[in-house]
N, C-alpha and C positions, 0 to 999 in steps of 0.2 A: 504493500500500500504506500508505504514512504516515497517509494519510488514514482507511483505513478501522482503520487500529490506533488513529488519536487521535479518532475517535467510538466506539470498544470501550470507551477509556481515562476518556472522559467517563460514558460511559451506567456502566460498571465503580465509579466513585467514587460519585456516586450512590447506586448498587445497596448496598453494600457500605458506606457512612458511614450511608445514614438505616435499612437494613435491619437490620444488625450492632448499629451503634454507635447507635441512635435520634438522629443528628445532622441536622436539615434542613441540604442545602446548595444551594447554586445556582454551578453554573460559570461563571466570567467570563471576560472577556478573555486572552487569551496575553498575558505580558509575561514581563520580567524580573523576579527577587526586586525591584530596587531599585526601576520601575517599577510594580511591584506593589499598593502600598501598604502591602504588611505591612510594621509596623513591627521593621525592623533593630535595631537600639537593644535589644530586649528580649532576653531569651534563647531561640532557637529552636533544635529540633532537629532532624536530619537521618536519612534513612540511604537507601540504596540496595539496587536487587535488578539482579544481571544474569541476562539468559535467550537459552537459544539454541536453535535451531530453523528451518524453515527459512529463517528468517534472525534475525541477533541482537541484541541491546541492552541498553538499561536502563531502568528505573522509576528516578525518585529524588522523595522524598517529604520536604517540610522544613514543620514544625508549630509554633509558637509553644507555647513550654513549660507554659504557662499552661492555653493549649485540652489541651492532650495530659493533665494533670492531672486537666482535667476529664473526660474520655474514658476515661480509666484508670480515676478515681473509678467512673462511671457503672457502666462496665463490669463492672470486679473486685465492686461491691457491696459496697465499701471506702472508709471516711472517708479524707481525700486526708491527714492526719496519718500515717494506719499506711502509707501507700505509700513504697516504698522506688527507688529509680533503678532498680532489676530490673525493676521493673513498669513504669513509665515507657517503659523502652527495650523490653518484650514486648511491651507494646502499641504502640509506634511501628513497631517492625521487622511483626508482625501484620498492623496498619490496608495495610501495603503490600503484606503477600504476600499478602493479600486482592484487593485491587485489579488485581494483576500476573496471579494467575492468573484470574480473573474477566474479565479484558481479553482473555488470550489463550485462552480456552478457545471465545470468540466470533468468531474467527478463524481461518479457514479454513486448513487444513495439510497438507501433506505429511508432513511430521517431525515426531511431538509434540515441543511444546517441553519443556525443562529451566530449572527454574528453580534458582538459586544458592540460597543462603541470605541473605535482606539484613542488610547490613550498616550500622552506625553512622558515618557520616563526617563531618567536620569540616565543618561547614560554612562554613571558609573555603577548601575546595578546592573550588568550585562557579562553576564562571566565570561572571562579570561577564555575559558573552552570553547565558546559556544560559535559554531561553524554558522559561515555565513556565503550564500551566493553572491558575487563582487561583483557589480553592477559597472561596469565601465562606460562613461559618455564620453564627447568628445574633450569637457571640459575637467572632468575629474571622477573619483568614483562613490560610487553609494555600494551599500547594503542591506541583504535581505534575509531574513532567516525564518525555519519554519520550526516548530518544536512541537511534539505529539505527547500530549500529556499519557 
């Protein structure tokens, strides 16, 4: 099953970043944030969706505050001066429930799922371990991860 939910998740980002958002991206390797490449050092944002169904988990999505700027700008069809953190964080939380249900509407079910509302989290609560699909743009890179409770 993890399988066929982390090619949903893949094909879902894609879909949903160059469709939505006019983003090219290209998925890379699974690693870790620190693996990764994206640079830590900068300021990056986080947030999570949990869903349940028949069976449960999470999306957790973390984006270099910079690209997310840009993304918002694009989008809202707003010079990145007048954007205010409201928008920053609708389009971060957005970009994932995007993706989350995209993924799982492609997955075959018993019980439709339930998605949460995603949420904003620290991204120092994001363990060290935890494997993330490396979302590469032209301009820098994001992450995605999926966790099966």
């Amino acid at each position: 099953m993890m399988k066929t939910l982390k090619t949903a998740m893949t094909t879902s980002i894609s879909e949903v970043l160059e469709t939505m958002f006019y983003l090219p991206v290209e998925i890379g390797e699974e690693s870790t944030l620190i693996q990764s490449g994206m640079d830590m050092d900068l300021p990056n944002l986080a947030c999570q969706l949990n869903f349940i169904g028949d069976f449960s988990g999470n999306f957790t999505l973390v984006i270099p505050k910079n690209l997310l700027e840009e993304i918002t700008e694009d989008f809202m069809g707003e010079s990145r001066e007048s954007l205010e953190e409201e928008h920053l964080l609708g389009t971060l939380t957005e970009i994932l429930n995007m993706i989350c249900g995209n993924a799982l509407k492609k997955i075959k079910s018993n019980i439709p799922f339930d998605l949460d509302i995603p949420k904003v989290i620290d991204e120092c609560k994001i363990l060290e371990n935890q494997v993330f699909a490396i979302v590469e743009t032209p301009q820098s890179k994001m992450a995605v991860s999926l966790v099966l409770a």
